[in-house]
C-alpha positions as CSV (number, residue, x, y, z in Angstrom):
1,X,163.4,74.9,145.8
2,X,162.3,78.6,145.7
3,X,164.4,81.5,147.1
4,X,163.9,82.1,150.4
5,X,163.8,85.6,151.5
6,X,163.7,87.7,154.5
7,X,160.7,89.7,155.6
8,X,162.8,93.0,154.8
9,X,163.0,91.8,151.6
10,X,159.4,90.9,151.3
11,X,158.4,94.3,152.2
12,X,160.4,96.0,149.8
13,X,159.0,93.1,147.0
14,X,155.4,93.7,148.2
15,X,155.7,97.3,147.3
16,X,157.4,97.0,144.3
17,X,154.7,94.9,142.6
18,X,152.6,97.5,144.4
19,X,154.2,100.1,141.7
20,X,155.0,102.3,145.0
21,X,157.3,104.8,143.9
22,X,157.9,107.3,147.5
23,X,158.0,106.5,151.1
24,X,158.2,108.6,153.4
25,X,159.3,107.4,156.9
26,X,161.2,107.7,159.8
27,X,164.0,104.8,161.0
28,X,164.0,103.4,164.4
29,X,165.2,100.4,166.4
30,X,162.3,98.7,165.1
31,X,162.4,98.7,161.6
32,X,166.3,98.7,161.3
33,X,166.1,95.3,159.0
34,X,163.6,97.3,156.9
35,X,166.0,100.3,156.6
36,X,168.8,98.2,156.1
37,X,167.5,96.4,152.9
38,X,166.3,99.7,151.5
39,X,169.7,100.5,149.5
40,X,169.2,97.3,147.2
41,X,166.1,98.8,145.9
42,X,166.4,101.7,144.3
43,X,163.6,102.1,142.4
44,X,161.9,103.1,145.9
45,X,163.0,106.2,147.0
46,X,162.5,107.1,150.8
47,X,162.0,110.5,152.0
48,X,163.0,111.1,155.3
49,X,161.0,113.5,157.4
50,X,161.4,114.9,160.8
51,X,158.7,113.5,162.6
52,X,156.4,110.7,162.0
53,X,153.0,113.1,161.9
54,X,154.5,114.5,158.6
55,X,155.4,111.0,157.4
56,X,151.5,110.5,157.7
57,X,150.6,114.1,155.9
58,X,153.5,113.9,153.6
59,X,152.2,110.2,152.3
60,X,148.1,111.8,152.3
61,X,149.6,115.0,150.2
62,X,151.0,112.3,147.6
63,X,147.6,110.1,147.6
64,X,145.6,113.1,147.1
65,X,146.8,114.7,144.7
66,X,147.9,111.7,142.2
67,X,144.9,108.8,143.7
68,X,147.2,106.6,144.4
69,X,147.6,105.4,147.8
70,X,150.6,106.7,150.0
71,X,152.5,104.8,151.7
72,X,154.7,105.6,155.5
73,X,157.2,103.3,157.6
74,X,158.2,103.8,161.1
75,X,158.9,102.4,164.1
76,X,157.3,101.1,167.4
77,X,156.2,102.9,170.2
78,X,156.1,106.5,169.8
79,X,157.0,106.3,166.0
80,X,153.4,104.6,165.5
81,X,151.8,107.0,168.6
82,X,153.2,110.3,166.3
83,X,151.4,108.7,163.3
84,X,148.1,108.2,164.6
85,X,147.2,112.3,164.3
86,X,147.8,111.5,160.6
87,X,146.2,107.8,160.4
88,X,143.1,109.9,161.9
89,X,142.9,112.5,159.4
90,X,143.1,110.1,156.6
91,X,140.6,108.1,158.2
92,X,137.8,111.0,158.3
93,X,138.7,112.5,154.7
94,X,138.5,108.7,153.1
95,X,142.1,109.0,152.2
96,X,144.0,106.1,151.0
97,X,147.4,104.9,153.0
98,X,149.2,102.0,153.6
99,X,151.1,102.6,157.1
100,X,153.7,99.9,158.2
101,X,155.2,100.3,161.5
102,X,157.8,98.1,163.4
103,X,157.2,96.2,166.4
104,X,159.0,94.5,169.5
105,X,160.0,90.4,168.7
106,X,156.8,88.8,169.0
107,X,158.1,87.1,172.2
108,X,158.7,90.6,173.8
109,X,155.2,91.5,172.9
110,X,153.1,92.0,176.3
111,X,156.2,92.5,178.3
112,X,156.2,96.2,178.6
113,X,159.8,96.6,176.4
114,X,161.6,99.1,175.1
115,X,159.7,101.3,172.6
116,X,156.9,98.9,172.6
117,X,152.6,99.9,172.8
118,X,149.6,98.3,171.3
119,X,150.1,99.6,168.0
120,X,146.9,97.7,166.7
121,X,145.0,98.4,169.7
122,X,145.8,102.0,169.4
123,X,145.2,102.1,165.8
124,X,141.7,100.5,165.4
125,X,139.4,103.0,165.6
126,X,141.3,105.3,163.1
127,X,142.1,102.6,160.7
128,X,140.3,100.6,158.0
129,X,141.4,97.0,159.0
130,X,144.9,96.5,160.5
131,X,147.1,93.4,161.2
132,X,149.6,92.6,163.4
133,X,151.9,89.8,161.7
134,X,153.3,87.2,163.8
135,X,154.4,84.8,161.1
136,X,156.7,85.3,158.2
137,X,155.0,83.2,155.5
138,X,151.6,85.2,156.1
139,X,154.0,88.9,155.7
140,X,153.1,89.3,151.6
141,X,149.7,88.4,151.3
142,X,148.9,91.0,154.1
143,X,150.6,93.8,153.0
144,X,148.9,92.9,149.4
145,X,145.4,92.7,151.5
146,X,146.7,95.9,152.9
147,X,146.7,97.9,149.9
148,X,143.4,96.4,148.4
149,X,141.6,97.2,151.7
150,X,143.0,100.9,151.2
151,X,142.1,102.0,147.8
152,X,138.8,100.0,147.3
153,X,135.4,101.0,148.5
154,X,135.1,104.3,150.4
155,X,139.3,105.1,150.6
156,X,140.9,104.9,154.1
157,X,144.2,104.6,156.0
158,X,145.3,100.4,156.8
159,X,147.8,99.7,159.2
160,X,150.6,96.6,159.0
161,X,152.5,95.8,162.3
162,X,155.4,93.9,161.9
163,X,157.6,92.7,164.9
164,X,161.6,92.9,164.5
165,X,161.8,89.3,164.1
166,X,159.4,88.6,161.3
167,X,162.0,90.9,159.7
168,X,164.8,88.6,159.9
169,X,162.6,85.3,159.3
170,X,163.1,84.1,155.5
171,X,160.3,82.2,153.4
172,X,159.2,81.9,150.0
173,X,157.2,85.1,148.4
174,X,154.6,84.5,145.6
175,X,154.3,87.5,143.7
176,X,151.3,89.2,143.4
177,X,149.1,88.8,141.1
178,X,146.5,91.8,140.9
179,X,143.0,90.6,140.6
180,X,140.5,91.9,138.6
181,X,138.9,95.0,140.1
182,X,136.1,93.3,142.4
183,X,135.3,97.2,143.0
184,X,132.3,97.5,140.6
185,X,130.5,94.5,142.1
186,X,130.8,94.2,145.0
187,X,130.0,98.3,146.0
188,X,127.6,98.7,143.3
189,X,124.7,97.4,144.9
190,X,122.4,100.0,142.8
191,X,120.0,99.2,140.0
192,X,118.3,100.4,136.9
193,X,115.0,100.9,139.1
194,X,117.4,103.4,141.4
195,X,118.6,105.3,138.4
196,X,114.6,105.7,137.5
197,X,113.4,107.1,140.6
198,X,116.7,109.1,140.5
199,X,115.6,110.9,137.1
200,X,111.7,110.5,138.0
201,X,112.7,113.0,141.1
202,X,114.7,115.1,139.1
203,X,111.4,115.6,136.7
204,X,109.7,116.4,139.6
205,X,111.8,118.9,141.1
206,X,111.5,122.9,140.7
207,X,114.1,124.0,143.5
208,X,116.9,120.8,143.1
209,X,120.0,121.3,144.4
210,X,123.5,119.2,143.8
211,X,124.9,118.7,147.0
212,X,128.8,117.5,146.4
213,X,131.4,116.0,148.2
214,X,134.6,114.6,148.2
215,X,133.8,111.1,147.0
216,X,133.4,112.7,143.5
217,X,137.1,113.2,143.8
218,X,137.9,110.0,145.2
219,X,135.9,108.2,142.3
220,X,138.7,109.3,139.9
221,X,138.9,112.2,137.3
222,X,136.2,110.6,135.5
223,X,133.4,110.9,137.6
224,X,134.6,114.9,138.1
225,X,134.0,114.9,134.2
226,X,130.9,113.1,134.6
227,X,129.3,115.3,136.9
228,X,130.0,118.2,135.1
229,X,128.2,116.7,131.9
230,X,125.0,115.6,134.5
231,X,124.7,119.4,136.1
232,X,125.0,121.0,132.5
233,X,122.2,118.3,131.1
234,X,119.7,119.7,134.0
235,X,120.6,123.2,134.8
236,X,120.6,122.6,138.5
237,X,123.2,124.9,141.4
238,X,125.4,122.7,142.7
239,X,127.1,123.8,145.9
240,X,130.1,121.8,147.5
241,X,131.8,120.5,151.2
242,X,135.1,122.0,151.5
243,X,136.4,118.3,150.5
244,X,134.6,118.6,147.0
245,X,135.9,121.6,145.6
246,X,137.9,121.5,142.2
247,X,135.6,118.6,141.1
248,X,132.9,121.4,139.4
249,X,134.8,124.5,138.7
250,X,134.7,127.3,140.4
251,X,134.0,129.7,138.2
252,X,131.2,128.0,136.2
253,X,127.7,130.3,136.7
254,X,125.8,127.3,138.3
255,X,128.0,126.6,141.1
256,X,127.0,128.4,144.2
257,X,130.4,127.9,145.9
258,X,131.5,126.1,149.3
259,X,128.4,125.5,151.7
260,X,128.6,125.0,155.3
261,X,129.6,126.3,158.6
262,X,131.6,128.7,156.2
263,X,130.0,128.4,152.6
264,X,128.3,130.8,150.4
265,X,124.7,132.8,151.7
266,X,123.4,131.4,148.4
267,X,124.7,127.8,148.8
268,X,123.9,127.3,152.6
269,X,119.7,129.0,151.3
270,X,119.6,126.7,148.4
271,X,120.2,123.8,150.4
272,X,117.6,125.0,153.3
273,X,115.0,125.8,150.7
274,X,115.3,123.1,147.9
275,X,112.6,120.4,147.2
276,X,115.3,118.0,146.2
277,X,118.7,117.3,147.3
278,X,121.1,115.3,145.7
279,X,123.8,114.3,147.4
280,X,126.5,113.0,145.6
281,X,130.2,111.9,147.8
282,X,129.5,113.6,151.2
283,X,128.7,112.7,154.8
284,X,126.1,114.9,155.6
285,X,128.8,116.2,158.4
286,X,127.8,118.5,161.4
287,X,129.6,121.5,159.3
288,X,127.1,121.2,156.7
289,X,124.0,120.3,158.7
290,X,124.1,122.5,161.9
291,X,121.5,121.6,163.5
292,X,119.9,118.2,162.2
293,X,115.9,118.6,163.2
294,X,115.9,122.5,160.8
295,X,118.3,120.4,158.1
296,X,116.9,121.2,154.7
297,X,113.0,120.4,156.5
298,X,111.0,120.1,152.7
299,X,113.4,118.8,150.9
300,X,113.4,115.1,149.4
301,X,116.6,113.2,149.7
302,X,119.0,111.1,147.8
303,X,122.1,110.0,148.8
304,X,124.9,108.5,146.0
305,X,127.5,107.0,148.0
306,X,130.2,104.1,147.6
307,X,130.2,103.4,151.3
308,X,126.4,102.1,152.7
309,X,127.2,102.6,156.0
310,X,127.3,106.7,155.1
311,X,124.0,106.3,154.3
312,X,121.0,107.1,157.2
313,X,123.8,107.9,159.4
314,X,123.5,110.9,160.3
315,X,120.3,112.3,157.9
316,X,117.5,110.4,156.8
317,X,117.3,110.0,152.8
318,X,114.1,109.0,150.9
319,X,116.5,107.4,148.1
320,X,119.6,105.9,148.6
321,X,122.2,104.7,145.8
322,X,124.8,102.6,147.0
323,X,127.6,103.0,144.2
324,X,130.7,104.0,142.8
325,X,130.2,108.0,141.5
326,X,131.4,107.3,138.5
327,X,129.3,104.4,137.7
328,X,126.2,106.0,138.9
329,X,126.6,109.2,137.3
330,X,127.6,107.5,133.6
331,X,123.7,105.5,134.3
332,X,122.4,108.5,135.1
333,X,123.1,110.2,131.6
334,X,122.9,107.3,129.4
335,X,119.7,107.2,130.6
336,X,118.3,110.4,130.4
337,X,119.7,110.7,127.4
338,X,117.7,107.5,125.9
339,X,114.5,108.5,127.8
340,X,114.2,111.7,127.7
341,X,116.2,113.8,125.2
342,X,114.4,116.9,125.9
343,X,115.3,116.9,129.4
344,X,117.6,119.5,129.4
345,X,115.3,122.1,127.8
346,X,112.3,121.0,130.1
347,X,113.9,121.3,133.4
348,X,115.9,124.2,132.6
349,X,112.5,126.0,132.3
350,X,111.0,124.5,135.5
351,X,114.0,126.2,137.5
352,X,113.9,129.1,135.9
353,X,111.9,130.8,139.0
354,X,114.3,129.1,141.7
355,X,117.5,130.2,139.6
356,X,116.3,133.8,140.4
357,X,115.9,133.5,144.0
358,X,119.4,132.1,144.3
359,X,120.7,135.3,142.1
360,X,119.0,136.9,144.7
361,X,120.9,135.3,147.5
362,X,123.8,135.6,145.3
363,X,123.5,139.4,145.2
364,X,124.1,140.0,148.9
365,X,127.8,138.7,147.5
366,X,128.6,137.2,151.2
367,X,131.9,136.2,150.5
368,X,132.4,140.1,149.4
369,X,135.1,142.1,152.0
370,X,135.7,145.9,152.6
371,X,139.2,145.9,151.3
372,X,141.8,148.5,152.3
373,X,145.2,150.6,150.7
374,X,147.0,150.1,153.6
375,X,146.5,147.4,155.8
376,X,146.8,143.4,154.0
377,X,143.3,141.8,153.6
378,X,143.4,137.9,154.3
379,X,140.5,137.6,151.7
380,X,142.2,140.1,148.8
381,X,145.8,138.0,149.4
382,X,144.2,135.1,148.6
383,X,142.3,136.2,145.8
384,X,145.4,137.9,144.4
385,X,147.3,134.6,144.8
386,X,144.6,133.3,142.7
387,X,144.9,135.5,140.0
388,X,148.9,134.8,139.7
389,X,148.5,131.8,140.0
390,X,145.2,130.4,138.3
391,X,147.0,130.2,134.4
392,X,149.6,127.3,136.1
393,X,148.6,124.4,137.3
394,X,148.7,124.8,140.7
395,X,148.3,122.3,143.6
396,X,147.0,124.2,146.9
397,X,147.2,122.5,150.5
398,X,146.5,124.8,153.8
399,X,146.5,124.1,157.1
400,X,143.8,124.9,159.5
401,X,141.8,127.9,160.5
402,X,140.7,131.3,159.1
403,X,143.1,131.3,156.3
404,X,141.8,127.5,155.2
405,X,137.9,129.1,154.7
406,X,139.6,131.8,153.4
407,X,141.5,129.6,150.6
408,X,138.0,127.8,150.0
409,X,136.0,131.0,149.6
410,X,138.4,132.8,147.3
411,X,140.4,130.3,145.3
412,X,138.8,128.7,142.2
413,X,139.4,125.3,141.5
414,X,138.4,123.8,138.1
415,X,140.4,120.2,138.5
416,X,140.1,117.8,140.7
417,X,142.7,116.7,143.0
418,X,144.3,120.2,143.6
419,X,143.2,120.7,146.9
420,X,144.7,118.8,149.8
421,X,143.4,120.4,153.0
422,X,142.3,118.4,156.6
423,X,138.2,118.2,156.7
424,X,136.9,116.0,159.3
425,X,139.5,116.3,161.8
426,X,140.7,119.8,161.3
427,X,144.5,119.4,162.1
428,X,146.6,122.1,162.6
429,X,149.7,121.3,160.7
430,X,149.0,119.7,158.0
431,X,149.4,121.9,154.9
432,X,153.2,122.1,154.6
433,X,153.7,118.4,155.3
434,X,150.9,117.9,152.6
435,X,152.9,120.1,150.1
436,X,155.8,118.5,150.7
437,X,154.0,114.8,149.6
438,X,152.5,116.6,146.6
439,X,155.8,118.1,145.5
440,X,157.3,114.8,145.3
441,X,154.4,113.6,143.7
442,X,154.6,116.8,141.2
443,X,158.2,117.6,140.8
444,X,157.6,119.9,138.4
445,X,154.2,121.6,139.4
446,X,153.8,124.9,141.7
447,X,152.6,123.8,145.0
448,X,151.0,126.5,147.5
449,X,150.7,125.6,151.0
450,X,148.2,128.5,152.2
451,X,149.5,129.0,156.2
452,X,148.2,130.3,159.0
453,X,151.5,131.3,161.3
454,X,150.2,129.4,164.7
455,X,149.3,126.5,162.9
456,X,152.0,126.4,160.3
457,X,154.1,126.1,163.5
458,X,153.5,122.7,164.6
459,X,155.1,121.0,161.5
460,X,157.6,123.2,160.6
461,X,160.5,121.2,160.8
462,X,159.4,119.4,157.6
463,X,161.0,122.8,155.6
464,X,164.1,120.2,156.5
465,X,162.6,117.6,154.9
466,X,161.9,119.9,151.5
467,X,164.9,121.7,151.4
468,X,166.8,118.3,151.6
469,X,165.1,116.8,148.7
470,X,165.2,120.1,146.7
471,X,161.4,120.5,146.6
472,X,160.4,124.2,145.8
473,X,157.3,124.4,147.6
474,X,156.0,128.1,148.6
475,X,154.9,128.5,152.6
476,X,152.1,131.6,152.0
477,X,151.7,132.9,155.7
478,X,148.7,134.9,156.4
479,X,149.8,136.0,159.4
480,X,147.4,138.0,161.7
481,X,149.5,136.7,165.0
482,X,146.7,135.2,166.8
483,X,145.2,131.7,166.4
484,X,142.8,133.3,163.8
485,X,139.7,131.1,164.0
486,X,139.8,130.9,168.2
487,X,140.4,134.5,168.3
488,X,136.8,134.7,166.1
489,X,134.8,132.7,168.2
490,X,136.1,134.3,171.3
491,X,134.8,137.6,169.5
492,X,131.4,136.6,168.3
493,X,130.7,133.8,171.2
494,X,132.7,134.3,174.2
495,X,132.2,138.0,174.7
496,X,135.6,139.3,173.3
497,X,137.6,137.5,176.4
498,X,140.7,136.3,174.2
499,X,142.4,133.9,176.6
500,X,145.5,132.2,174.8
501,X,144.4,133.0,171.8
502,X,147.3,135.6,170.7
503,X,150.7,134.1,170.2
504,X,153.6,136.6,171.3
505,X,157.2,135.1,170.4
506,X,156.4,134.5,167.0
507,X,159.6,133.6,164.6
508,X,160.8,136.2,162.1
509,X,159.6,133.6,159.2
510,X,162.5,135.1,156.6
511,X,165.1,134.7,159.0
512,X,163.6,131.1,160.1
513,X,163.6,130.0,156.1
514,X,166.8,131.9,155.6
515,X,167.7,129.4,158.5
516,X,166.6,126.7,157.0
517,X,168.6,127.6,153.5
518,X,165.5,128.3,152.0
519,X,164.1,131.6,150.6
520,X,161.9,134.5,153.0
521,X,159.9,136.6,151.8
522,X,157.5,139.3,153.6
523,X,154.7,141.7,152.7
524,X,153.6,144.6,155.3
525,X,151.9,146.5,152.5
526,X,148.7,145.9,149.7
527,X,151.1,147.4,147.3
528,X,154.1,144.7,148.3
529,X,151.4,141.5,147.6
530,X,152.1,141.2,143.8
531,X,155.7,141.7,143.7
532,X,156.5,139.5,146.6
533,X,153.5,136.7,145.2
534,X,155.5,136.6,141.8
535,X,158.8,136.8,143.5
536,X,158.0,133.5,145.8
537,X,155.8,131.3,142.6
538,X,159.2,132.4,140.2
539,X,161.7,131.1,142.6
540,X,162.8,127.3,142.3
541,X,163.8,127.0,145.7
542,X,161.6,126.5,149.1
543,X,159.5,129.7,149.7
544,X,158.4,131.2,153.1
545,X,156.4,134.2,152.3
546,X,155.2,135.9,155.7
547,X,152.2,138.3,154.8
548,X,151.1,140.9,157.2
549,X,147.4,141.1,157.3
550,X,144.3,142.6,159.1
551,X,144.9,140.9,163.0
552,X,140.8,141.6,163.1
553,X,139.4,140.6,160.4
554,X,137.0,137.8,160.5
555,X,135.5,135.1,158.3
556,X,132.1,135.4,157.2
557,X,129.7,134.0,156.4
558,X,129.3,131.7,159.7
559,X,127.3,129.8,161.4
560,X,127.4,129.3,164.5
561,X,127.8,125.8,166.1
562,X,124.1,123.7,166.5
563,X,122.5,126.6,164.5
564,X,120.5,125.6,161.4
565,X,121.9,126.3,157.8
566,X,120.1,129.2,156.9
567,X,121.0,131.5,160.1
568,X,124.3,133.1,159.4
569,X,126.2,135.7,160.7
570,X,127.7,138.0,157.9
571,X,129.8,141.0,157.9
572,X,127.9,144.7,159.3
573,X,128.1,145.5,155.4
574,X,126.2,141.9,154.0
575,X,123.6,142.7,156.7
576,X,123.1,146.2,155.3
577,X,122.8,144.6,151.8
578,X,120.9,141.7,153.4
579,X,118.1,144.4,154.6
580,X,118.2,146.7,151.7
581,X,117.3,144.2,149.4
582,X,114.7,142.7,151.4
583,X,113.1,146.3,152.3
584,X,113.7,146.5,147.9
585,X,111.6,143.2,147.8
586,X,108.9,144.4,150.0
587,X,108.4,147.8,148.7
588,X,108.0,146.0,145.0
């Protein structure tokens, strides 16, 4: 007769031939047998956080910055309810977690108890699959489906409910056995004919743009190395989403930096004016588009994506390629390499012309800031944070808001899986939980969370949670005291009528960290950047660093919400470059 365990014990077994390392999580009456088994497996270590929203960001930090999928564990009621912010963000940015959360006894179920709520109800629409288990014997081979669901196909956040009872319940447990990956077949639906057309287009093409998003990243470091190799063999731009960047490095001559609602004047052009777009990981979101019917109007399509239901969603595409990045990508050279080995040479001569109107574009430099001696530029502290920092290897979350575009437009990322900041749902909060689930991930690695003071605010009690567990992660406050990116649009759309937009009573962030037996640090001046930038990335302890800067400045360039991609707003200085160079072009 086989052991019999309890379904405690079955999670803890399910995770350990799961190779989970971290949890992070938060006990409650609920998951008390789960809590309770946890000190006979050490192998697992918990990390407990101070609220169940940074058990959620904490676990996304960890799965994207290592590709692994993080996993949280809380309990009913409002211990699944203060998940669901994160469950939702990993949902929109495709980012793997495996969620368990406790429930009532299955026989209260329906009865309105204590601490109990619909958990899978709740959780549908911002989940992959979820399951509510109401029998012991069927506990391991859902958590097992669980983590299968979440790291194959496009990524995504799954959800395993498990009532107090089913905790105490014993049965046998089968121990996993981990299929071959089904990955390849089953989400590759593209073919050799697809790969054709691809490169037949490509040939075609004299203003082709790579249009890149975050399911480069999720593809694995590969298909970053991959598409590096395809945009040197054709000497096309590539531009990125926000999600995408540190997959094609930042620095490198042919990448026309971020595009979108914030992006580059070159990148946001090139993708209005291109003949060909290829996009390769991304959703074709409303931050990139603008205003669907003047999206990109001459431009032929093609859309590589793992997920098929991506595709025609929200843009119409003349090609689509249903497939892993990586898989399509490798195709994509072996086959231009075995068809057409002067390629590279030949197309790089067809885009001469189009490479010059994008330097063009490029030379109205609209990420370019009027910088001052006195006052703290947002833009020039990130860019000095860069240069201290870009010789480590760095890991960089942020929260949301100015400082977030601000991070994107100024800091360079050459590798993939360095950038951990909230996309599609654009929480406030979730940088310095974030950093806290890289740190664990990267023990040993400087990790940046790049703050804005309002939103750093709503999840600061997890400096608890990384001063407990020794993790030296640097808090790097760009602190303008208003909600920086509602104060902007109030400016620019709302006729300067700031209503709740400035936040009096602010914290003194040194004393707060010093508080928190953690390190503050503070900048008032451009000359007190460096020394208190090196200060905080030398220190091996937790790091606020509250820096003073411009409470005016804004973030250019923008576009304004339903406007089309090519009509941004810059700074008074771009548009004096903007006109000079077009009165230059007509006078020539």
């Amino acid at each position: 007769m086989s052991k019999l365990y309890s379904g405690a014990e079955i999670v803890f077994k399910c995770l350990e031939d799961q190779k989970v390392d971290h949890v992070f999580g938060y006990p409650g009456g609920a998951v008390l047998p789960i809590y309770d088994e946890l000190k006979n497996h050490s192998s697992l270590k918990h990390i407990l956080v101070r609220h169940e929203q940074g058990a959620g960001h904490a676990a996304e930090g960890y799965a994207r910055s290592t590709g692994k999928p993080g996993v949280l564990l809380v309990t009913s009621g409002p211990g699944a309810t203060n998940a669901v912010t994160a469950l939702t963000d990993a949902y929109m940015d495709s980012v793997p977690l495996v969620c368990i959360t406790g429930q009532v006894p299955t026989h209260l179920i329906g009865t309105d108890a204590f601490q109990e709520c619909d958990t899978t109800g709740i959780t549908r629409p911002c989940t992959k699959h979820n399951w509510l288990v109401k029998d012991v014997n069927d506990l391991s081979k859902t958590i097992h489906k669980a983590f299968e669901v979440a790291t194959t196909g496009r990524p995504g956040p799954v959800l395993v409910d498990i009532p107090k009872d089913i905790q105490f319940q014993k049965t046998s447990y089968k121990k996993f056995k981990k299929q071959k990956k089904s990955n390849g077949k089953i989400h590759n639906q593209f073919t050799q004919k697809d790969i054709n057309e691809l490169i037949k287009l490509m040939s075609k093409a004299s203003k082709p743009v790579f249009y890149t998003g975050g399911g480069v990243i999720n593809s694995g470091p590969k298909a970053s190395e991959l598409l590096r190799e395809v945009v040197s063999l054709t000497g096309f731009p590539i531009t990125s989403t926000l999600q995408g960047l540190g997959a094609f490095p930042g620095n490198d001559n042919q990448f026309l930096g971020m595009l979108g609602m914030h992006g580059s004047y070159e990148a946001n052009n090139a993708m209005y004016h291109c003949d060909l777009m290829i996009n390769i990981g991304a959703r074709f979101d409303d931050r990139i588009t603008g205003k669907i019917d003047e999206f990109s109007p001459k431009s032929k399509k093609v859309h590589i994506d793992i997920d098929p239901s991506s595709i025609n969603k929200n843009v119409k595409v003349g090609l689509p390629i249903v497939g892993d990045v990586a898989q399509v990508l490798s195709s994509t050279i072996k086959t231009i390499k075995k068809a057409k080995p002067n390629f590279a040479k030949s197309n790089k001569q067809k885009v001469s012309k189009w490479w010059e109107k994008i330097q063009e574009w490029r030379s109205i430099k609209s990420f370019d800031f009027v910088n001052s001696t006195d006052t703290i530029k947002p833009q020039y502290a990130v860019q000095r944070l860069y240069e201290l920092t870009k010789n480590k290897d760095t890991y960089i979350t942020t929260e949301v808001g100015q400082h977030q575009m601000w991070a994107a437009q100024h800091y360079k990322f050459d590798k993939p899986n360095r950038w951990m900041t909230s996309g599609g749902l654009g929480t406030m909060g979730y940088g310095l939980p974030a950093a806290v689930g890289v740190q664990v991930a990267h023990p040993n690695k400087l990790v940046i969370d790049i703050a804005g003071e309002a939103s750093v605010l709503m999840t600061m009690q997890e400096m608890s949670t990384a001063v407990q567990y020794s993790l030296p992660i640097k808090i790097f406050i760009l602190n303008n005291e208003y909600m920086g990116m509602v104060r902007q649009w109030q400016e620019l759309l709302h006729g300067g009528r700031y209503s709740e937009s400035y936040t009096d009573s602010l914290p003194d962030f040194v004393k707060l960290a010093e508080s928190y037996k953690a390190v503050g640090l503070r900048a008032k001046k451009a000359s007190e950047l460096d020394e208190v930038i090196n200060e905080m990335i030398n220190n091996d302890k937790t790091v606020i660093a509250d820096i003073w800067v411009d409470k005016e400045e804004n973030c250019f360039p923008m576009i304004q919400s339903g406007s089309a991609h090519n009509e941004m707003l810059l700074s008074k200085e771009q548009e004096q470059d903007k006109k000079s160079a077009e009165k230059g072009k007509i006078l020539v």
